[in-house]
Structure formats: C-alpha cells, structure tokens
LUMNU-752421 format. One record per residue (C-alpha): x, y, z; residue in three letters. Coordinates in pm, 1 decimal. Each point is the difference from the previous one (the first is absolute). Layout:
// residues N
SITE,X,Y,Z,ala
...
END
This chain:
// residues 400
SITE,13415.8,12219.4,13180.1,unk
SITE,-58.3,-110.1,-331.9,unk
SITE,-236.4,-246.6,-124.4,unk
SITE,68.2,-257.8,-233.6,unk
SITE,-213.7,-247.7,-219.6,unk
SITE,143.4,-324.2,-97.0,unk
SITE,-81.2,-358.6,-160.5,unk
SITE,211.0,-300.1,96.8,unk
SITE,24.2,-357.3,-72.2,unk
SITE,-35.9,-267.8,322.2,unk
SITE,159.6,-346.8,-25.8,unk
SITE,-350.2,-148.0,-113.4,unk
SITE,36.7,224.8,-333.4,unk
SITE,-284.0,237.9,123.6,unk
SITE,1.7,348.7,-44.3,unk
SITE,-37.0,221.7,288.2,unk
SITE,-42.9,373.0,3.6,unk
SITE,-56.8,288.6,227.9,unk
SITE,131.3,320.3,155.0,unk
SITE,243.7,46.6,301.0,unk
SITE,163.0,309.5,101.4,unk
SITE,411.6,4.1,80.1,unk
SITE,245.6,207.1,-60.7,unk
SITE,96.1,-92.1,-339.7,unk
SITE,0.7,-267.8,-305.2,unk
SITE,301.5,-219.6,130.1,unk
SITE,-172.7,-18.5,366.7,unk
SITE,-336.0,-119.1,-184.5,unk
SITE,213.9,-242.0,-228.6,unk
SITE,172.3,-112.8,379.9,unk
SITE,-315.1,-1.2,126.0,unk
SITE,-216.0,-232.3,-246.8,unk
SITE,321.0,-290.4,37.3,unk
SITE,-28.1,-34.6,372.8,unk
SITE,-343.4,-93.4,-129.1,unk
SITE,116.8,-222.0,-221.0,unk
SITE,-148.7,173.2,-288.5,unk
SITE,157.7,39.2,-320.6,unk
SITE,-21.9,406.3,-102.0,unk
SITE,-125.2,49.4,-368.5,unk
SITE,-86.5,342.6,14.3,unk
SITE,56.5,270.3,264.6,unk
SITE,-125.6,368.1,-113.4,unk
SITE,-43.8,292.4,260.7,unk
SITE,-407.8,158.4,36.3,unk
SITE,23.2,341.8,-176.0,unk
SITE,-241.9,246.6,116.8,unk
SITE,-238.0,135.0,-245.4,unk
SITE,-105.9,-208.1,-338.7,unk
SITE,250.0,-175.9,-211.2,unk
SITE,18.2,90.1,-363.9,unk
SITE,-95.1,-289.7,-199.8,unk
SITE,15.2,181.9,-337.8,unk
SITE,252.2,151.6,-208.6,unk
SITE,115.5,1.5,-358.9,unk
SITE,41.6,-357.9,-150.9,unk
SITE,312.6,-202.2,-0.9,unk
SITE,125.2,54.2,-355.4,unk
SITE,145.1,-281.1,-211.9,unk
SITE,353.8,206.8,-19.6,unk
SITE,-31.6,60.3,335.4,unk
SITE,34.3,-392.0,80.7,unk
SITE,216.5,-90.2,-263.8,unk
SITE,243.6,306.3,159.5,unk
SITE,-68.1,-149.2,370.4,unk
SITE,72.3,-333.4,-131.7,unk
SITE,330.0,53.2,-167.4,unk
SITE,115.9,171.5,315.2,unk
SITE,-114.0,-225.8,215.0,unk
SITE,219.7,-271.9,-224.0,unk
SITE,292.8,247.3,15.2,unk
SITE,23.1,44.7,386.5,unk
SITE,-88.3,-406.4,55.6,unk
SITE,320.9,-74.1,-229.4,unk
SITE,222.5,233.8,162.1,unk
SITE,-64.9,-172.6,356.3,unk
SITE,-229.1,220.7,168.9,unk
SITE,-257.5,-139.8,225.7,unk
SITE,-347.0,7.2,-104.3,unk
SITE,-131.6,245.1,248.4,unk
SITE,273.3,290.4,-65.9,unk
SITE,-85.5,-44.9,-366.5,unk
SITE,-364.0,-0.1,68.0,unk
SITE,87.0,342.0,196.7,unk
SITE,206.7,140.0,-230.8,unk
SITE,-285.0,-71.6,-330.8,unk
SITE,-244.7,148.5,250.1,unk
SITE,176.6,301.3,18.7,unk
SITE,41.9,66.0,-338.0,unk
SITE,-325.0,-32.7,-127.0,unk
SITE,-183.3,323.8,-79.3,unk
SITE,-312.5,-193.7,5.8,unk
SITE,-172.1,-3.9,310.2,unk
SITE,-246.3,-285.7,-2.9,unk
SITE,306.8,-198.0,-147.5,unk
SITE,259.5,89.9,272.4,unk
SITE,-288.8,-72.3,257.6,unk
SITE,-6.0,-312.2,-119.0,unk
SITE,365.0,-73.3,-33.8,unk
SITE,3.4,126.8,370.7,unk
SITE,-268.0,-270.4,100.0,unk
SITE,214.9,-295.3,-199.4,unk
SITE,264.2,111.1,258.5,unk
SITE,-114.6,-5.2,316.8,unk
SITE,-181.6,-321.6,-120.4,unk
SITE,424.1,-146.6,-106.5,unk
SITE,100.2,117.6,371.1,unk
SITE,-302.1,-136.2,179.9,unk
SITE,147.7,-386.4,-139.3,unk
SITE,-211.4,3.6,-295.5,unk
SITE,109.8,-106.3,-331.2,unk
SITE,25.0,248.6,-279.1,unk
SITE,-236.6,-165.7,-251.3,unk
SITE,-244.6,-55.6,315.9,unk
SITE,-5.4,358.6,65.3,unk
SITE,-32.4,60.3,-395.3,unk
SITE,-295.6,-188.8,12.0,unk
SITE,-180.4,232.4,217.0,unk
SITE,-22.3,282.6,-236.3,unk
SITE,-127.2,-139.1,-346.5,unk
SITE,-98.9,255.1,-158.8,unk
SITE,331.7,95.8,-58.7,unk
SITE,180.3,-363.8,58.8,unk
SITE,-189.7,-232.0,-232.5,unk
SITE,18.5,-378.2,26.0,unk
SITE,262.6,-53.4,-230.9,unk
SITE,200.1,260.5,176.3,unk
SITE,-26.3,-192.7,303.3,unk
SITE,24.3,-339.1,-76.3,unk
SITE,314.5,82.4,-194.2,unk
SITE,198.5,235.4,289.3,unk
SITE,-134.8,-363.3,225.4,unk
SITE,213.9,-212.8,-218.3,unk
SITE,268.6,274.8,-21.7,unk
SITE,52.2,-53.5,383.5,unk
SITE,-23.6,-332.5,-16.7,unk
SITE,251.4,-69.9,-229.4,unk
SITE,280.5,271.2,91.6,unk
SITE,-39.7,137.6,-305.6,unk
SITE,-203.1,324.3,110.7,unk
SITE,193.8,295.7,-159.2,unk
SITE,-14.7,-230.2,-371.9,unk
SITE,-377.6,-65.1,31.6,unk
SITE,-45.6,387.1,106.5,unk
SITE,143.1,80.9,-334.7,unk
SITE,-187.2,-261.1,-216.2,unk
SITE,-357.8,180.2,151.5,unk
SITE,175.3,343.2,-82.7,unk
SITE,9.4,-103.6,-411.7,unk
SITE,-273.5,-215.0,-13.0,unk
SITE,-191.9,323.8,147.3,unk
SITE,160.1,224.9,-262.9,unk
SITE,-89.5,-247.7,-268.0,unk
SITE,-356.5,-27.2,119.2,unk
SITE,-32.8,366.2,41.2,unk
SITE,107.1,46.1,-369.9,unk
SITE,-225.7,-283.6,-161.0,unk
SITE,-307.5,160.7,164.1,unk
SITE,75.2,331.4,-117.0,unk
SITE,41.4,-114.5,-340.1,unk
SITE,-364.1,-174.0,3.9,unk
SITE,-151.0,328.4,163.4,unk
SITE,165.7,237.8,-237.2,unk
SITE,-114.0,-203.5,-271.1,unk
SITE,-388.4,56.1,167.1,unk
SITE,92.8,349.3,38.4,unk
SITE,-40.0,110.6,-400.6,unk
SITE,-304.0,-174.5,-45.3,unk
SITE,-128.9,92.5,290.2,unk
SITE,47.5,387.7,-66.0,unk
SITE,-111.5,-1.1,-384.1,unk
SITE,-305.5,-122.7,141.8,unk
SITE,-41.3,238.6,260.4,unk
SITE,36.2,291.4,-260.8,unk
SITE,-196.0,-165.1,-237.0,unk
SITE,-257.1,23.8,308.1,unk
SITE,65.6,328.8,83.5,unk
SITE,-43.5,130.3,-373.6,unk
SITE,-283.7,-194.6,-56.7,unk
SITE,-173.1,194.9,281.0,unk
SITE,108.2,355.0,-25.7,unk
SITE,-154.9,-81.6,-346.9,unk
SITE,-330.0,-120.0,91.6,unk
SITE,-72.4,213.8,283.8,unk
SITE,198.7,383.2,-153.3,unk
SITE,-0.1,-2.6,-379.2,unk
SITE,-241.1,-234.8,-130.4,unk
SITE,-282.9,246.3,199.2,unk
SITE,120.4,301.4,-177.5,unk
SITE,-50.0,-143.9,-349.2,unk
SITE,-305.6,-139.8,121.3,unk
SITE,-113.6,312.2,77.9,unk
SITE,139.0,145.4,-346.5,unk
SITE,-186.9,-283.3,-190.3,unk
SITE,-321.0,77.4,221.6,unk
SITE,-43.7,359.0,-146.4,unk
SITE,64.4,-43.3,-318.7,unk
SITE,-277.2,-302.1,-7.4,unk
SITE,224.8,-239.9,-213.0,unk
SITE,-80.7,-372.3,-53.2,unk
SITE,273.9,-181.6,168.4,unk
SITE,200.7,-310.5,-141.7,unk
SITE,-53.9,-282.6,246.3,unk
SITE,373.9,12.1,82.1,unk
SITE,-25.9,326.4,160.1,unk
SITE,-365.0,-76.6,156.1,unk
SITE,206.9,-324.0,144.3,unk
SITE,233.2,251.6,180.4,unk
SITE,-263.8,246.8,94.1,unk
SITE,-145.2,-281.8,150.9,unk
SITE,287.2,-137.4,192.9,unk
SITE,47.5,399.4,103.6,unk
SITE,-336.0,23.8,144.1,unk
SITE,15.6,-304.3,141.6,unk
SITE,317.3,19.6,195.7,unk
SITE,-101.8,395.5,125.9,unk
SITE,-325.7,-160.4,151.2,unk
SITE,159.5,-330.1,135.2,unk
SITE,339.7,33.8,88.4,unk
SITE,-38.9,-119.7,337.8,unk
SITE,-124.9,-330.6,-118.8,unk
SITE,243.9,-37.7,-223.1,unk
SITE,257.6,45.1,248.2,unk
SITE,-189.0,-211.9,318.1,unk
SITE,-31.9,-266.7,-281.7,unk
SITE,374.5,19.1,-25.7,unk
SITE,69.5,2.6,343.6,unk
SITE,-259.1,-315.7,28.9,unk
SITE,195.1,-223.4,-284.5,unk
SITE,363.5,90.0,146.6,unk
SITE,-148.0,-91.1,344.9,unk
SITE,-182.6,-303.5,-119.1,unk
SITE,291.9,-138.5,-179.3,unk
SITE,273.3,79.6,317.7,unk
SITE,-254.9,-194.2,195.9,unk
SITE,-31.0,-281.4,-238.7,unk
SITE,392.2,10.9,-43.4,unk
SITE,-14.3,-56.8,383.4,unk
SITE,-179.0,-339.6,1.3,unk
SITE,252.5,-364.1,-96.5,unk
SITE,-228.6,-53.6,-274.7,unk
SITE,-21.7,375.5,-168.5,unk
SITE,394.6,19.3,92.1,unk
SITE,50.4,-290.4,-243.8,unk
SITE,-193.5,93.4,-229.8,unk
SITE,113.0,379.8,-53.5,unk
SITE,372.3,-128.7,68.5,unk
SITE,-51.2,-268.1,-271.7,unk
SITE,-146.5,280.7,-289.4,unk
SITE,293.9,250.3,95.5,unk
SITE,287.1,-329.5,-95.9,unk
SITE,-232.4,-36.0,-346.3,unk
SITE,-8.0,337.1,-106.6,unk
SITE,159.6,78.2,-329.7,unk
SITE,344.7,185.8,58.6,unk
SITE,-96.6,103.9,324.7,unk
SITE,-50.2,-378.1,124.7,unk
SITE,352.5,-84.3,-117.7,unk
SITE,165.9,245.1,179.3,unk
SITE,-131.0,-85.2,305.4,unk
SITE,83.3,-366.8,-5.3,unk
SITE,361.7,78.1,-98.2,unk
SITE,-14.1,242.9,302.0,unk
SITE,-148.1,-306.3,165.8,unk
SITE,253.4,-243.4,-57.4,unk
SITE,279.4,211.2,37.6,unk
SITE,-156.0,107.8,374.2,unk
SITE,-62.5,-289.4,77.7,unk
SITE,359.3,-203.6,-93.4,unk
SITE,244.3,302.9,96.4,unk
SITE,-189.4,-45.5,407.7,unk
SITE,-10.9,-354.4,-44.4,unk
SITE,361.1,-59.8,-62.9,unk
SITE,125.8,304.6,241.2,unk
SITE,-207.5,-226.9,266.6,unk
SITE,167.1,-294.9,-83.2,unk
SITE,362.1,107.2,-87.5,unk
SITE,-33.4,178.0,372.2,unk
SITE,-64.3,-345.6,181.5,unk
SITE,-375.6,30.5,8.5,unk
SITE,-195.6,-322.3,-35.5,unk
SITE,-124.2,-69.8,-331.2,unk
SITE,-404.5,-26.2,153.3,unk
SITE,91.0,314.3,223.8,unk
SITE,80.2,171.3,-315.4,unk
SITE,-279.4,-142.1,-219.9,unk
SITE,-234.5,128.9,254.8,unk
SITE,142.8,318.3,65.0,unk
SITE,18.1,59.5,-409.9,unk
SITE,-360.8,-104.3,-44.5,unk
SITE,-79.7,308.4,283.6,unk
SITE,214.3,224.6,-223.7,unk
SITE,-151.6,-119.2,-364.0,unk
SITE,-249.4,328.9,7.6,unk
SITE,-227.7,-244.2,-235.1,unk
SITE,-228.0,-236.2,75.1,unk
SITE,37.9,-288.8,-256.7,unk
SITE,399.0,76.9,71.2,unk
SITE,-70.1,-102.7,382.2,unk
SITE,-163.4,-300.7,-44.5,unk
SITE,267.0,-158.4,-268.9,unk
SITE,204.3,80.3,309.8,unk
SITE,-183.4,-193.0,219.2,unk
SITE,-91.0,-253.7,-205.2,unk
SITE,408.4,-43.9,-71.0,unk
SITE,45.1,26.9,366.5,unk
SITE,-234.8,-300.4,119.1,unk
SITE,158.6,-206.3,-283.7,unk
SITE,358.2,64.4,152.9,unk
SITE,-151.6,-88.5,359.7,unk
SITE,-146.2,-320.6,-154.7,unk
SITE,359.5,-66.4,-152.9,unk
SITE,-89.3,101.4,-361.2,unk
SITE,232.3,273.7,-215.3,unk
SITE,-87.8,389.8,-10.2,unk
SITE,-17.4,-25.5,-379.5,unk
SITE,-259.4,-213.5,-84.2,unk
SITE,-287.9,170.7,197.5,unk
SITE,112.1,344.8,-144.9,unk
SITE,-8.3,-186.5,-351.0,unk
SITE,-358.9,-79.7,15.2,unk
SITE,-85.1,327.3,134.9,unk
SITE,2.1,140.4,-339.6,unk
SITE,129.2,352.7,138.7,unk
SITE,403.5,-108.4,17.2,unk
SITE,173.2,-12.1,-411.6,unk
SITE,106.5,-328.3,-88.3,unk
SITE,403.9,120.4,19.9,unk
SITE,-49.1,151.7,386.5,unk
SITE,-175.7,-390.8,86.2,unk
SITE,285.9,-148.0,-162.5,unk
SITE,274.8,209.2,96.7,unk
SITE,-120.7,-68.5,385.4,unk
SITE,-29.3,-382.9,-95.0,unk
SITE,394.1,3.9,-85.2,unk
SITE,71.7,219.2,287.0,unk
SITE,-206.1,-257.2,263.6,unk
SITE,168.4,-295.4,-185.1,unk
SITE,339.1,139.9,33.7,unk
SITE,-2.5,149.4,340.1,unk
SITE,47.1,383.9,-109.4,unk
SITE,-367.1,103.9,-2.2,unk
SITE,136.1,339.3,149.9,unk
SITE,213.4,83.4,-267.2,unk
SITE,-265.5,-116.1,-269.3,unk
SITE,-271.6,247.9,175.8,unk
SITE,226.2,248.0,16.6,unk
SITE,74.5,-25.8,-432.2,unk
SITE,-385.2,-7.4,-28.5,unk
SITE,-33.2,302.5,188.6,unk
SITE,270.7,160.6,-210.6,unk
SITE,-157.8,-131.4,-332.3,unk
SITE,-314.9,148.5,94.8,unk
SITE,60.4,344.5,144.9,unk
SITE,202.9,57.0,-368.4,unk
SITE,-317.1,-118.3,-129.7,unk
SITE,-232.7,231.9,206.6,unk
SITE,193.8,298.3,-217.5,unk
SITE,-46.7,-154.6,-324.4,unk
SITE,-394.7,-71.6,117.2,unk
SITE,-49.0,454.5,122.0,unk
SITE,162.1,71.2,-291.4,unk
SITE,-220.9,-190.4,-183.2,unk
SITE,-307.3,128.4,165.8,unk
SITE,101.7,345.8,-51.1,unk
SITE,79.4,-12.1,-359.3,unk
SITE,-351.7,-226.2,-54.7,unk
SITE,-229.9,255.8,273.8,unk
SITE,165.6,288.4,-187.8,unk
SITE,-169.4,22.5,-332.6,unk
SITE,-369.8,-190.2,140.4,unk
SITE,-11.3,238.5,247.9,unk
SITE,31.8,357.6,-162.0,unk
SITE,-219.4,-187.0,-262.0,unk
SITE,-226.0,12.9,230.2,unk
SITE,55.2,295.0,118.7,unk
SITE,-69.2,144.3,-329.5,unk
SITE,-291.6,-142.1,-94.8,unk
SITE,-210.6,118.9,325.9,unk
SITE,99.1,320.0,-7.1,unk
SITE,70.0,65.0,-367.9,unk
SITE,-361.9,-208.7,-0.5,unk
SITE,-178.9,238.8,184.7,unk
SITE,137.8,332.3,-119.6,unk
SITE,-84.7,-102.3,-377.0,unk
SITE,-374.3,-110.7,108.7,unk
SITE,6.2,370.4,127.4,unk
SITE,98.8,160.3,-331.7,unk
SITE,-213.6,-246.3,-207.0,unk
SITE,-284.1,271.3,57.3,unk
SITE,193.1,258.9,-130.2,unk
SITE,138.5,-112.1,-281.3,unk
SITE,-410.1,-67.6,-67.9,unk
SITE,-50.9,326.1,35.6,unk
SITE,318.4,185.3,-198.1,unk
SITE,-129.1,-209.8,-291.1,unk
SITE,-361.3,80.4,1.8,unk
SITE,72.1,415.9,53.0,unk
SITE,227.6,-82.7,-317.9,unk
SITE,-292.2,-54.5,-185.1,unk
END
C-alpha cells in the first residue's frame, strides 16, 4: 500500500502534517475530513531522493505558461485540467514539476495563489498577490494576461540595461586581455633584444619593462588582490548601510546613472499600476514594488511613500522629496491620485520611460564608443611605442 505525506489545516487554523498509508489520494483527502481537517497538500512518498534541481525557469518560459494559463481560464476550463494540461506541455522539467505540485495543491482545496506561494523562486510576490486578487475579483483569466505583458515588458527593459553593460563590459575585458599577453609574451622578447645590445632605455619603455617583470613575478597577487576587492565590495554591498551607499553612486553616475533611474522609474510604475489596475491594494502594491525596486535608495522612497499612504498622506509627496523620482513622474502621480486614475497615470509613466530607456542605451553607446577604443588605443598603442622608442635610438645612432 502506498504511503502518502500530507499537510492540512484544523478548524483552529493550525497546520498539521504527517504520513498515512491508503490506497490512494482521494481516500487520504476522505480520510483527513472525517478528521475534520482541511487538506492543503496531499503528495505520495517516492522511493529514492527527489530531484530538487534542474534548469531554471526562464522568463519566456513564464510569460508562455502565463498566456496559456489566461487562454484555458477564459475558455471555461477548470483550473486543475488547465494546470494538467500546462504541465504536460512543458519541456522543462523542474517547471512541469512544479506546475504538477500547484495541482494537486488546487485539488487538495487550496487556492491557486496559495499554492503559488509555495514555490517562489519561480512565483514571486507580485505574481502572487496579483493571481490572489484575480480570484477574488472573478476576473482571473484578465489579470493572467496583464502578468503575461507586464512580464514581457520587464523582460525587455532589463535586457536593454544589460546589453547596454555588455559593450563596456567586453572592451574592457579585451583591453585586459591585450594588456596581458603584452606584458607577460612580447614585452620579454624586446627586453631581451634591448638586453644584448646594451642600449640605454627611454623611461617609457623601462616603465613597461617594469610593469613586465613585475606582473611575471607577481601575478598571483595581483589576481588574489582582485579577488579580495570584488569580495570586499560584494560583502560591503551586502550590509543596509554599504547597499545605500553603492546603490546611491550607481543613480549618480554620469550616463550610466541616468539610465538606470529611467530603468528605475519605468520598473517601478509599469508593476505599480499592473498591481493596482488588477485590484491589488495600493500598500500591498507599494510594498510588493519596493521588494521588486532591485535598488536600495529606490526601496526606501517606496517605503517611505507607503507609511505616508498608511498615515493618510499622498504617494507623491514622499517620492518628491526623495530626490530619485523627476519632477513630471511626482506630478503626473499627483494628478492621477487627485483624479482617481492613478493606474492609468502609472501606466503612461511607465510608457514614457521605457521609450526613454532607448534614447538613454543609445546614448551610452554612441558616448562609451569613442572613450572607450580611446582607451583602448592609448594602452596598447602606449606600450608598443615605449617598445620601439629603443630602436628608433638605436637606427639613428648606427646612422651615424
């Protein structure tokens, strides 16, 4: 006979688990209310280890699950043939796991956004909170297909700010790269060269020799010292006050800064008004968008807005004096409070601001562009003209 573990709610609200072994699911479900216990989650005892691993949930993967999931709900299905049906089709394994777990949570009398919650790695807050007022309200299938674009609209933002990163971020790795083939490959061969011939060297090149020898003898420090600063800043970056602090410099960079508080604004009014316009409560939301602000000072505008909505205040001002928020998004969300359509207004903002994210990584591009093979050129081209310094010394004096 099999056995089966379960969890189930009493009348008190406390949560009971345990195993029991009977023939099936539906004769544990039987089972638990003659006890008078409410099932929340009935799963049969596998032999062996479960696999807790497997290849992440992708983005696509939940905006695809999502839209489906919005489909089936609108053409009448009940939730737990479209939760069997998604589970199905997904090629994903740790995902249809998942999706089969959600299910047999929906059958046991759970609700769905209850047994979303249990899995947030995958199901985040606003996920959650949003499917909750989706049942709540009837309107399930609509708020399904809100999450599905505000998901493909988040997706897209992010990958513009990364692949803006991206081109920096390589020029400087091959600036690194180049810089070190240099220093450790060719500049000891001209060393060498200059060696034997018993030259007087311009300082340039005894600069490079220098850096040459140096690096040959302690590359290891070099690169434990490297290790040590990325390690001491993550761990600083991991403390309130550092988190501030780093999260403050990266909004007041040049270029760079402005890009991410457009990104910033625009994240954070495109969740906002999806919350509200799907029957979330505005504090729910304001919490829930704070979690989901990825920057520090961002959060705590948030919260600050939050308490002054709790202590009957407006959303605007506290973002206002935050200094982080542009004067039009403060006063765009002051007419949208006033006039009852702060959903709408947020969802404008967010508009505004993802057009202006493009105009901001274009920007960045066409200003990184030039500075960095600049750059680029003057290390290298640097170096391999402090190498030939010598020799143009010496062409001239066997001219003589």
């Amino acid at each position: 006979m099999p056995t089966f573990t379960y969890s189930a709610r009493s009348l008190a609200g406390g949560i009971q688990t345990g195993t029991i072994d009977l023939p099936d699911r539906e004769a544990v479900v039987a089972h638990l209310r003659r006890q008078r216990l409410v099932p929340v989650s009935v799963r049969e005892k596998k032999e062996g280890v479960e696999i807790a691993f497997g290849k992440p949930v992708k983005m696509r993967e939940m905006v695809h699950f999502t839209r489906q999931f919005a489909t089936m709900i609108n053409s009448g299905l009940p939730l737990v043939q479209c939760l069997d049906i998604l589970s199905s089709q997904t090629e994903n394994k740790r995902f249809r796991k998942i999706i089969e777990q959600v299910r047999l949570d929906v059958e046991a009398g759970n609700t769905l956004a209850d047994s979303l919650r249990k899995h947030p790695k995958v199901f985040t807050d606003l996920y959650v909170n949003m499917v909750m007022a989706g049942e709540a309200g009837g309107i399930l299938d609509t708020v399904l297909i809100r999450l599905a674009t505000f998901l493909e609209k988040n997706e897209a933002l992010v990958r513009k700010v990364k692949g803006a990163m991206i081109y920096p971020a390589v020029i400087l790795a091959v600036a690194l790269i180049a810089v070190t083939v240099l220093l450790t490959v060719v500049i000891p061969t001209f060393q060498q060269m200059f060696a034997s011939v018993n030259v007087p060297l311009p300082l340039p090149t005894r600069i490079v020799i220098g850096l040459s020898s140096l690096l040959k003898a302690y590359w290891w420090a070099g690169l434990a010292g490297l290790v040590g600063v990325v390690w001491a800043i993550r761990a600083y970056y991991r403390t309130d006050g550092g988190k501030l602090q780093i999260d403050w410099l990266m909004l007041h960079m040049p270029i760079i800064g402005d890009l991410l508080r457009k990104s910033a604004v625009a994240r954070f009014t495109r969740t906002l008004g999806t919350l509200v316009s799907s029957g979330v409560s505005i504090l729910e939301g304001l919490d829930i968008t704070a979690k989901t602000a990825g920057n520090r000072v961002i959060h705590d505008a948030v919260m600050r807005s939050r308490a002054s909505i709790a202590g009957g205040q407006t959303i605007s001002e506290p973002l206002r004096g935050s200094g982080v928020f542009p004067p039009m998004v403060t006063q765009m969300i002051n007419v949208g409070e006033q006039t009852g359509a702060l959903d709408e207004m947020l969802q404008k903002i967010a508009d505004f601001y993802e057009s202006e994210v493009d105009s901001a990584v274009e920007a960045l591009l066409k200003a990184m562009e030039p500075v960095l093979i600049v750059f680029l050129g003057a290390v290298v081209g640097g170096m391999i003209v402090s190498m030939y310094l010598p020799i143009f010394d010496m062409i001239n004096v066997v001219g003589r």
